[in-house]
Backbone bond lengths (Angstrom), bond angles and torsions (degrees), N, CA, C in turn:
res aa  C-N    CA-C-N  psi(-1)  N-CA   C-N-CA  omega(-1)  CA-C   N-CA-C  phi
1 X - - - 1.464 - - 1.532 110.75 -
2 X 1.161 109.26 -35.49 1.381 108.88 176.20 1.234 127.39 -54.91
3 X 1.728 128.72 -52.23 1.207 128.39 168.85 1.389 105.12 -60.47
4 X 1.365 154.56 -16.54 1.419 137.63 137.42 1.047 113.98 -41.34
5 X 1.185 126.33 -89.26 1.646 115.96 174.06 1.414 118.44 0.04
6 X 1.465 108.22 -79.53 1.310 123.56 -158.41 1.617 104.10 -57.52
7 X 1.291 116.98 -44.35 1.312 129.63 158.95 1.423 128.68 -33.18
8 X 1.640 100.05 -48.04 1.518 109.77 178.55 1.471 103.26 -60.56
9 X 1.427 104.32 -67.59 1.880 122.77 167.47 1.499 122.83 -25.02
10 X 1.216 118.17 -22.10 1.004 132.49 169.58 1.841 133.67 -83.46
11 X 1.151 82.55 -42.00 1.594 102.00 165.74 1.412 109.87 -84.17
12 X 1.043 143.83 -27.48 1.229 144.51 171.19 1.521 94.32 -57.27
13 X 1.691 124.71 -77.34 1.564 117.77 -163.09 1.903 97.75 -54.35
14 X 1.532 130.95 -26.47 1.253 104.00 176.60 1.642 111.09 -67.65
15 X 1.332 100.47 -63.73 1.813 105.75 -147.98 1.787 87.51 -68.68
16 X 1.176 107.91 -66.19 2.180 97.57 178.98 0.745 134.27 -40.53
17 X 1.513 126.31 -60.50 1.471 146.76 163.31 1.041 125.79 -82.04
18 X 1.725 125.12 -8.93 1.705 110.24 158.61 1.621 104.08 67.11
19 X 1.337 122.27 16.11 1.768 113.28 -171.51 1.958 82.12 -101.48
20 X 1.444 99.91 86.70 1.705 96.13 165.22 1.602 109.79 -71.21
21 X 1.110 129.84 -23.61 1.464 115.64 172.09 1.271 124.17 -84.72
22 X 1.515 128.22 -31.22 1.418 110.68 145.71 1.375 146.06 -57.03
23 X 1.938 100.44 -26.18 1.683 100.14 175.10 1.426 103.90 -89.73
24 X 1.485 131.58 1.84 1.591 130.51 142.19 1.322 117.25 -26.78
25 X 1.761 100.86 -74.37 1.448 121.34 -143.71 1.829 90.28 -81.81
26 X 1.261 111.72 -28.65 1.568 92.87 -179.01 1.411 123.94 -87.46
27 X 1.090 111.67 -12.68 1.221 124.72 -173.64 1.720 95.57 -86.76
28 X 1.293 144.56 -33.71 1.268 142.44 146.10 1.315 110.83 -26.73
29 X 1.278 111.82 -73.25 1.719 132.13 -170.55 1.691 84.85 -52.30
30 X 1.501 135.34 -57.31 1.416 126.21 -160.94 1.118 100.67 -57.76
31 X 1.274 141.75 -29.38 1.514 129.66 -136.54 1.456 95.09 -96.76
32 X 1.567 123.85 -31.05 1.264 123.67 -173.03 1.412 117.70 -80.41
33 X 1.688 107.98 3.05 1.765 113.54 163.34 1.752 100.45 -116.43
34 X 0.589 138.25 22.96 1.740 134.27 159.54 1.522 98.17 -80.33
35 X 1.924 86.78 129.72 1.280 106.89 167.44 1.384 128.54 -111.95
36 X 1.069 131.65 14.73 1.441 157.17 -167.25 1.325 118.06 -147.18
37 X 1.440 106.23 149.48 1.560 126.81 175.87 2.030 91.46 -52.72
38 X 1.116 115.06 -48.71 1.378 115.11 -149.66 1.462 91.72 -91.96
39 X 1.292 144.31 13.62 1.068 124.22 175.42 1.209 108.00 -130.39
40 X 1.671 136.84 16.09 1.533 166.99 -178.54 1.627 83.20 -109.57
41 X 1.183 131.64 -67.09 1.200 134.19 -141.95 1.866 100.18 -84.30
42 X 1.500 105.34 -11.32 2.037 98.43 -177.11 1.736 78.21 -90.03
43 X 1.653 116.94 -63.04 1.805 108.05 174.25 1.194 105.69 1.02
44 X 1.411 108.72 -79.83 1.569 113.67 -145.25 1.481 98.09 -73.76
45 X 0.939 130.86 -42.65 1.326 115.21 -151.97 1.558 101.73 -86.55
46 X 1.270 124.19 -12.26 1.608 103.17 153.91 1.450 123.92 -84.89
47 X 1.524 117.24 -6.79 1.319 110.48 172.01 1.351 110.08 -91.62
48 X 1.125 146.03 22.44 0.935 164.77 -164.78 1.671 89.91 -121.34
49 X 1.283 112.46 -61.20 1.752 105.18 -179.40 1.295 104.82 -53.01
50 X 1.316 126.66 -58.63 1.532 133.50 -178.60 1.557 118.19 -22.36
51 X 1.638 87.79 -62.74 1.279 109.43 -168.94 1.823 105.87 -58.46
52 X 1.504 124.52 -43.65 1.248 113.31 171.10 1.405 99.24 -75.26
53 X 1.159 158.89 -51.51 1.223 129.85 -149.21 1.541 107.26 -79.94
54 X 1.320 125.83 -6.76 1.914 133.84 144.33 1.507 119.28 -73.89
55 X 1.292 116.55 9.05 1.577 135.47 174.38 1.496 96.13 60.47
56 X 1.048 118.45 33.02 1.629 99.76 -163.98 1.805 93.01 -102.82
57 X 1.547 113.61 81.44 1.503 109.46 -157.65 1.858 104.67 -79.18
58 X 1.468 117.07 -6.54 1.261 112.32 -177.61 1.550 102.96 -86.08
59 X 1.329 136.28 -38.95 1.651 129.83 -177.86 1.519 88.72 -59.19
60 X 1.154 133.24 -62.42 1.884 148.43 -148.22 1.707 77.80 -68.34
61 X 1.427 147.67 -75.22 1.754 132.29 -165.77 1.498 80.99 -43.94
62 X 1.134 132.77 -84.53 1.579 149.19 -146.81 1.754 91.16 -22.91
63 X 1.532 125.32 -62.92 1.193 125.59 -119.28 2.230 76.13 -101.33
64 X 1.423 96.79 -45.39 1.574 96.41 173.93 1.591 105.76 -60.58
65 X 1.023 146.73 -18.42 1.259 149.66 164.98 1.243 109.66 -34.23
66 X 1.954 93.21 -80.98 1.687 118.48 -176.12 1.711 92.27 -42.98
67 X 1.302 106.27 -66.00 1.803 95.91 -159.70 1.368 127.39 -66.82
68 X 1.419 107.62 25.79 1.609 135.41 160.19 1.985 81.32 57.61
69 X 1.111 100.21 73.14 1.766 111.76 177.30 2.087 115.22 -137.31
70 X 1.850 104.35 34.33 1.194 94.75 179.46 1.523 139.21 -40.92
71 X 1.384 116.10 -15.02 1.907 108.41 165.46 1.114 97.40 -50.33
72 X 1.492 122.46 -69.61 1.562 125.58 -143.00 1.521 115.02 -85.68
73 X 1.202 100.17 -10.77 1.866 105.11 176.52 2.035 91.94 -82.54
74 X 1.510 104.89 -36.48 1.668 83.60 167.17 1.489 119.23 -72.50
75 X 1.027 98.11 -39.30 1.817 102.24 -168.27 1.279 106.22 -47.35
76 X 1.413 107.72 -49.73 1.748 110.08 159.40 1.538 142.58 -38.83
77 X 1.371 85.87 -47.77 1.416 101.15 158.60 1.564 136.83 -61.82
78 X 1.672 85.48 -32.89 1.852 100.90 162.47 1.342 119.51 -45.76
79 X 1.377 91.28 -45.62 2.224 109.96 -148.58 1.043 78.63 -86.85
80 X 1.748 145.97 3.43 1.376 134.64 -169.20 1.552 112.38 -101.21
81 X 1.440 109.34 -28.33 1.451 141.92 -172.06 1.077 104.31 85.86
82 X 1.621 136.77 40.66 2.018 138.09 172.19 1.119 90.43 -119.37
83 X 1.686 112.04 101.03 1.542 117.50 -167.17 1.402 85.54 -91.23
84 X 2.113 128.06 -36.90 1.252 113.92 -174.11 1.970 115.90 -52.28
85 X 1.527 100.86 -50.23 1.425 100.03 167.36 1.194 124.15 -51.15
86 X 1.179 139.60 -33.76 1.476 137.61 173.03 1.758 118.20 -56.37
87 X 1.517 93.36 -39.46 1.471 99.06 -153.94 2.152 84.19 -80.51
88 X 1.093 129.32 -35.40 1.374 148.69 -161.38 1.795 91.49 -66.88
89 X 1.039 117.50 -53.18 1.667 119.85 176.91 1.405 109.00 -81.93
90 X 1.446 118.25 -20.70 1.562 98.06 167.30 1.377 121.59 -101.97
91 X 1.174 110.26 10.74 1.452 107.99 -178.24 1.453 134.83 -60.94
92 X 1.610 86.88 -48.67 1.926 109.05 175.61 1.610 102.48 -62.23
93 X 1.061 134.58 -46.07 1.598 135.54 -164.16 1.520 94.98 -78.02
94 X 1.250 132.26 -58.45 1.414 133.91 -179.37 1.373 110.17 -59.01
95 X 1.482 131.21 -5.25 1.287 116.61 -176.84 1.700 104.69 -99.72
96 X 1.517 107.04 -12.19 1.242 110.24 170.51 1.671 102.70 -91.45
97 X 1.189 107.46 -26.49 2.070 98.19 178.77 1.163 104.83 -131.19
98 X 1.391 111.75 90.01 1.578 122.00 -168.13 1.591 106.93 -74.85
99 X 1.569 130.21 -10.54 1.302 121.90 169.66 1.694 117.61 -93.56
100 X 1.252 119.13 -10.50 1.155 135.26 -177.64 1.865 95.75 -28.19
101 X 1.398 108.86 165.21 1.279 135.63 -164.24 1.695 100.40 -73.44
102 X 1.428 93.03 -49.67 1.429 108.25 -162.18 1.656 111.86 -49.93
103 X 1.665 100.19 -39.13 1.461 107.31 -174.62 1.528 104.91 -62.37
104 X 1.581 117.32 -44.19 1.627 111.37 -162.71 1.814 87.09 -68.56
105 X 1.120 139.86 -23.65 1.572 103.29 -147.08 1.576 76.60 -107.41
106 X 1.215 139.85 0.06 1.765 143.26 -171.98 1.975 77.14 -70.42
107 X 1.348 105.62 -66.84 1.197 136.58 -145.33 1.842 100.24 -59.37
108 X 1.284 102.99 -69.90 1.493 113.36 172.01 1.692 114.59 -32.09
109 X 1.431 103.60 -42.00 1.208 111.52 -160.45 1.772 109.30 -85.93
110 X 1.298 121.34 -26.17 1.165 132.89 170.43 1.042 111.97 -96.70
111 X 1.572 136.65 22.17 1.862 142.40 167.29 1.396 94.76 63.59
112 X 1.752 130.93 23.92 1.718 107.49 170.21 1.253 127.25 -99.40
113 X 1.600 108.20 0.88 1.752 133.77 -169.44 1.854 93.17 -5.94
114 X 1.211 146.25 117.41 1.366 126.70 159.66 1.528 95.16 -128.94
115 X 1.396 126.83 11.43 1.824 107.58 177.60 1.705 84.65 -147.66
116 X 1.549 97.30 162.40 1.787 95.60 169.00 1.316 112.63 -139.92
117 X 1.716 100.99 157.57 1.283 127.97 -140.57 1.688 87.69 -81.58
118 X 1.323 115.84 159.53 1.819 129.90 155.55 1.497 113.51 -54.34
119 X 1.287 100.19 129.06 1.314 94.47 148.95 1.495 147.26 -36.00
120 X 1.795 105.10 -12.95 1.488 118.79 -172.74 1.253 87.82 -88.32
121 X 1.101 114.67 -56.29 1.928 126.30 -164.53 1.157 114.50 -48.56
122 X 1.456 109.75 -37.05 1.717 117.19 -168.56 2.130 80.54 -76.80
123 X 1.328 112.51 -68.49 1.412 103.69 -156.86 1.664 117.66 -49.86
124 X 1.312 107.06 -22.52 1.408 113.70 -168.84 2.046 100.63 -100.09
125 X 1.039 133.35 -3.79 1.518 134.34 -172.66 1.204 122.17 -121.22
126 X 1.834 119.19 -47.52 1.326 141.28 -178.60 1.660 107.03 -50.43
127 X 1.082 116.43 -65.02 1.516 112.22 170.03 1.200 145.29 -19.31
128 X 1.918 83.00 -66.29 1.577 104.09 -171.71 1.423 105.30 -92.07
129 X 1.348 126.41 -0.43 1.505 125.09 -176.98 1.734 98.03 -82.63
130 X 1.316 115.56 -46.33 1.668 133.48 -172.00 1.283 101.31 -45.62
131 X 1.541 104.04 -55.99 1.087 123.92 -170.02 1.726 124.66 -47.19
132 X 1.672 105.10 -58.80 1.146 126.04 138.61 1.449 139.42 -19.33
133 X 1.051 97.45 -66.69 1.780 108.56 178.93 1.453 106.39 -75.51
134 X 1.611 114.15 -33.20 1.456 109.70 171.90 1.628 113.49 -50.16
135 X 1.121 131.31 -33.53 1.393 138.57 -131.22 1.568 86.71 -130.17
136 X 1.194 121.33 -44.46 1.891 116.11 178.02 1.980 106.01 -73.03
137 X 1.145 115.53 -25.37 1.599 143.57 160.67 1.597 100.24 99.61
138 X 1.359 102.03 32.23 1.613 87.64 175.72 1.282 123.02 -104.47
139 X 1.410 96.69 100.86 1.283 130.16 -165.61 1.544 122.11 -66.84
140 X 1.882 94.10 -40.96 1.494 120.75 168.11 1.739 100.71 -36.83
141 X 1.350 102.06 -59.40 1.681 105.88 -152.57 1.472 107.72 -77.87
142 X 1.458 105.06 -21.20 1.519 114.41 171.14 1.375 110.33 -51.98
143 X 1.329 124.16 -75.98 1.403 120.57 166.49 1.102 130.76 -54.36
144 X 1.404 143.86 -22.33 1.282 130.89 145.93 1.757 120.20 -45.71
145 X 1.270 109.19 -28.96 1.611 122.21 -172.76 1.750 104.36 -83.74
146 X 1.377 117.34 -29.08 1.541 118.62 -176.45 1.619 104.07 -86.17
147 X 1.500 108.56 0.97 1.378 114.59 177.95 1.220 115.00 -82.50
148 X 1.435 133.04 -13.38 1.073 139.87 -155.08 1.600 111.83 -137.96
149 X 1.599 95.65 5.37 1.751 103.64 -179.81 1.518 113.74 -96.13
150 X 1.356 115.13 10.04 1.881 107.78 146.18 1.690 118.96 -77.69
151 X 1.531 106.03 -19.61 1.407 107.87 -157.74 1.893 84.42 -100.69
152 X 1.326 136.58 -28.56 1.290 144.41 -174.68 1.462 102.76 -79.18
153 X 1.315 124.53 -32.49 1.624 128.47 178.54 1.604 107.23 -82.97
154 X 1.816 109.46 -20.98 1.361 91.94 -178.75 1.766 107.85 -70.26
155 X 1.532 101.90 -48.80 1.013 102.21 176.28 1.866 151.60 -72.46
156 X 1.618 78.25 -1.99 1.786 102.22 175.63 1.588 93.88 -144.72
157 X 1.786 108.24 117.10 1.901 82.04 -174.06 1.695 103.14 -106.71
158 X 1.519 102.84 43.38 1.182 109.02 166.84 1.411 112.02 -104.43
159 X 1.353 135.82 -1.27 1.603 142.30 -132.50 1.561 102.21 -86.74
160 X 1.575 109.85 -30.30 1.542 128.06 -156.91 2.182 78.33 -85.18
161 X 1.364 108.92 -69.27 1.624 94.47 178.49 1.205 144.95 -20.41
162 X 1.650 87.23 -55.63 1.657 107.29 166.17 1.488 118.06 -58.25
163 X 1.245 126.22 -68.32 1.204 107.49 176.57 1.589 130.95 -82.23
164 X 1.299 115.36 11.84 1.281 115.20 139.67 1.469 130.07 -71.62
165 X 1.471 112.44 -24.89 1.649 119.45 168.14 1.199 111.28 -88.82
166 X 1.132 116.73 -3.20 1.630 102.07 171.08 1.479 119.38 -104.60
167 X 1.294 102.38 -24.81 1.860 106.04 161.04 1.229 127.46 -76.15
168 X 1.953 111.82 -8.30 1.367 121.12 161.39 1.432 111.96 -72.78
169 X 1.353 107.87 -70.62 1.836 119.47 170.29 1.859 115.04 -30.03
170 X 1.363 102.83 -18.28 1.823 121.28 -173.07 1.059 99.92 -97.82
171 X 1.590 128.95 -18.78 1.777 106.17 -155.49 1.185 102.18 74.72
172 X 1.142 164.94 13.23 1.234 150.61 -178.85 1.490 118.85 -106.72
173 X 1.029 100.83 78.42 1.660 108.11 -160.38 1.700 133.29 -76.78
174 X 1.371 100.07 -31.90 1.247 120.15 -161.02 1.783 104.15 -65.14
175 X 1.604 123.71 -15.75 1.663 116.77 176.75 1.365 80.52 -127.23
176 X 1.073 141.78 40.99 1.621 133.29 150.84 1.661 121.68 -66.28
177 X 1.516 104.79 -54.21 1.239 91.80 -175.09 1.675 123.96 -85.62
178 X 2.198 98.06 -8.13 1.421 85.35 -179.81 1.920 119.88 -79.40
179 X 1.685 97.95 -7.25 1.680 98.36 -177.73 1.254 115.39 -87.59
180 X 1.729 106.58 -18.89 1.883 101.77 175.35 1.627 104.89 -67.24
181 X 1.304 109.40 -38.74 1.614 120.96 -170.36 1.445 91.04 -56.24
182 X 1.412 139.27 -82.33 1.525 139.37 -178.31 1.401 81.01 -23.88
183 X 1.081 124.70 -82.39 1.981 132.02 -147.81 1.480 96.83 -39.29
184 X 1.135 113.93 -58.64 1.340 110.52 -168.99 1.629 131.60 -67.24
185 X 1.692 95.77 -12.35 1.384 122.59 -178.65 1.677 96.29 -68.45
186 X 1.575 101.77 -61.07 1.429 122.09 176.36 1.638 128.24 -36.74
187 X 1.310 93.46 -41.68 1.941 105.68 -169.13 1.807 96.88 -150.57
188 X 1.509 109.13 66.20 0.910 119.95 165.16 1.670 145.45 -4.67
189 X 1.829 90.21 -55.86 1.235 122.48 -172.63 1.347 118.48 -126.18
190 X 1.717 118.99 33.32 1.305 148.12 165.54 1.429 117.08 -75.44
191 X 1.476 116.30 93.42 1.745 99.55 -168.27 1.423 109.54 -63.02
192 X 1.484 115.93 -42.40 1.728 119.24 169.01 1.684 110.44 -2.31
193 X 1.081 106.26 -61.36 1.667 133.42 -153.61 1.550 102.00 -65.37
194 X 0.939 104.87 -55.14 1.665 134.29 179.44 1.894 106.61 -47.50
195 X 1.245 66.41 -58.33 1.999 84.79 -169.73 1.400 108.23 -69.83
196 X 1.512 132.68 -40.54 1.443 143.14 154.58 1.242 116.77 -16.07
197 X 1.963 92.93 -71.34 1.514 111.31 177.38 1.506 121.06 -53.62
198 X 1.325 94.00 -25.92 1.452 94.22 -161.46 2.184 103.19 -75.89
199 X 1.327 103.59 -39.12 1.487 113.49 178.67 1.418 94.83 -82.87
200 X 1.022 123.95 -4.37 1.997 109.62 164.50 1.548 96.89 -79.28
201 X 1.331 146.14 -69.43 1.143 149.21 179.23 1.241 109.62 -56.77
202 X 1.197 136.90 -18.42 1.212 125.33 -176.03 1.796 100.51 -80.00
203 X 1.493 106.87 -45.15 1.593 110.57 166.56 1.366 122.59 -44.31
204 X 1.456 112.72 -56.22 1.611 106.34 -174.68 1.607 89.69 -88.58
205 X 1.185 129.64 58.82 1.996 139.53 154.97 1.009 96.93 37.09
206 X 1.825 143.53 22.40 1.104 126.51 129.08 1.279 150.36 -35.74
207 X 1.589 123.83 41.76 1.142 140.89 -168.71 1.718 117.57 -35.26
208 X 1.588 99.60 -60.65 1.585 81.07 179.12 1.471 130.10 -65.42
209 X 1.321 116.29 -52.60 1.789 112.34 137.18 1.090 121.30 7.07
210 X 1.155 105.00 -83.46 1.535 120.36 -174.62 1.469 109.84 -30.99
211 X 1.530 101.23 -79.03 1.849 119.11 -167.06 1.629 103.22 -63.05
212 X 1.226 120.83 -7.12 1.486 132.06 166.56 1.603 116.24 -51.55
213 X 1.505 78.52 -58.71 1.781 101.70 -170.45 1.358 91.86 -83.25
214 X 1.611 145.43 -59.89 1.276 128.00 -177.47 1.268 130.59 -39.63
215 X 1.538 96.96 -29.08 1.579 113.02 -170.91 1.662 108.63 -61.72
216 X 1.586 94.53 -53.17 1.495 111.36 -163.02 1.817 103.01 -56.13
217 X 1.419 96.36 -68.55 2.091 100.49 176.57 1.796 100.64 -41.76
218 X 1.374 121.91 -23.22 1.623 111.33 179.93 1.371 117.95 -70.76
219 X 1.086 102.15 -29.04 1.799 118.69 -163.97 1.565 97.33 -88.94
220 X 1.577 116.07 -35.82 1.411 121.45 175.58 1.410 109.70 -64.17
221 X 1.262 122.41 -76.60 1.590 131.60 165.81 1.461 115.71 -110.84
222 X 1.638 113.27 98.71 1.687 118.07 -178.59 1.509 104.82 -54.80
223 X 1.601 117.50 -20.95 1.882 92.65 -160.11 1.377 64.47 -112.36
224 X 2.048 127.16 98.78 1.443 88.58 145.77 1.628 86.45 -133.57
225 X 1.235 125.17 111.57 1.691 138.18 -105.73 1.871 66.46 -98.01
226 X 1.293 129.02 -67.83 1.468 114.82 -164.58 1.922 128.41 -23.83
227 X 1.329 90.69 -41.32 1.522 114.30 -175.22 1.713 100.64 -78.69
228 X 1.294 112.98 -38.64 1.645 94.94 177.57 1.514 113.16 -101.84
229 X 1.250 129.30 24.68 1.514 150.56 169.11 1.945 84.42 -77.61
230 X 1.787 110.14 -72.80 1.566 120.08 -150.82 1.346 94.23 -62.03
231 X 1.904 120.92 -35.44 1.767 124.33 -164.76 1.564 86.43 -44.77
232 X 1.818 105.05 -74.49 1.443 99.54 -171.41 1.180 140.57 -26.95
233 X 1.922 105.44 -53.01 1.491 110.92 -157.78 2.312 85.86 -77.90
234 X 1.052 127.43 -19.80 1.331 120.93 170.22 1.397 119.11 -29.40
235 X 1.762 82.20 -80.04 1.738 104.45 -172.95 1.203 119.91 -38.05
236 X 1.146 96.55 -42.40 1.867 113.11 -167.97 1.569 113.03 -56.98
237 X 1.723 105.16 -28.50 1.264 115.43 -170.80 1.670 111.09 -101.22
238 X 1.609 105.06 -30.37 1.613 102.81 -163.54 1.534 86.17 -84.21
């Protein structure tokens, strides 16, 4: 029970406290009391989180390596900018799941798109990949990926949202409001969209804007409590 504990304790100074160099150094010290395959293998795989959230994406392939985890030792390799290494660790797994995710965003990202992804894939990947590359700064692959978001909105017509919420959630502001606008073109009557816009303008202290767009997601869904949290904190200010 104890190395749980300590485990738990550990994740706390990452995900709460954000101290990546202390949940480093202890998670070192943990590894040298694991007595099991399965208790080396929880070790690693949060230092492995560590290690990306210190961008350091070549130790994080290294450690997904050991834990016989080739997606993510490429994916790493992605956020690293060694697209040859990426594609080299995903190859063997993709040849057994030739629709896998990995191929469309391998694909997107090198201009070869030739098959398309599910609608699940886009809702469950598109996000958190943006998200990703925002934060690894590969910017390159970003725009290769917005190249392919008329053909990703046909098929998910949420796709333009997503990566407008994820360059909001990034700070990344400057194509925020033109992909919610597509989004909203897309799903008209999506309060999501509304409410986005509305905390994009509320950032650049566009107040009336703002309560524009709050208004609209209000009238769409009155209880959709996020949007009348921002109405408030607005008013208070405009």
């Amino acid at each position: 029970m104890s190395f749980y504990n300590d485990l738990t304790a550990i994740k706390q100074v990452l995900f709460q406290h954000k101290n990546l160099i202390k949940a480093e150094k202890q998670l070192a010290a943990l590894a040298k009391h694991c007595q099991s395959d399965s208790d080396m293998h929880a070790v690693q795989e949060l230092l492995a989180l560590v290690y990306r959230q210190q961008k350091n994406f070549s130790r994080a392939s290294t450690v997904y390596q050991k834990l016989d985890n080739p997606l993510l030792a490429g994916y790493c390799q992605l956020l690293n900018g060694k697209l040859s290494a990426a594609a080299n660790f995903w190859r063997p797994p993709c040849e057994i799941y030739p629709k896998h995710w990995v191929v469309t965003l391998y694909a997107m990202i090198t201009r070869q798109l030739n098959q398309y992804p599910t609608l699940l894939q886009i809702r469950n990947n598109l996000e958190v990949d943006v998200c990703n590359l925002v934060e690894a700064k590969r910017f390159e692959y970003l725009e290769n990926i917005y190249y392919y978001l008329p053909t990703l909105s046909y098929l998910n017509l949420e796709a333009y949202k997503m990566c407008g919420r994820a360059l909001l959630n990034t700070n990344q502001l400057d194509r925020v409001e033109s992909f919610l606008m597509l989004g909203q073109k897309a799903l008209p009557s999506d309060p999501e969209t509304y409410y986005h816009l509305g905390q994009y303008y509320y950032r650049l202290e566009n107040y009336k804007e703002s309560l524009l767009m709050l208004k609209q997601c209000l009238l769409i869904m009155p209880n959709y409590y996020p949007a009348a949290v921002l109405t408030n904190k607005v008013k208070e200010i405009a």
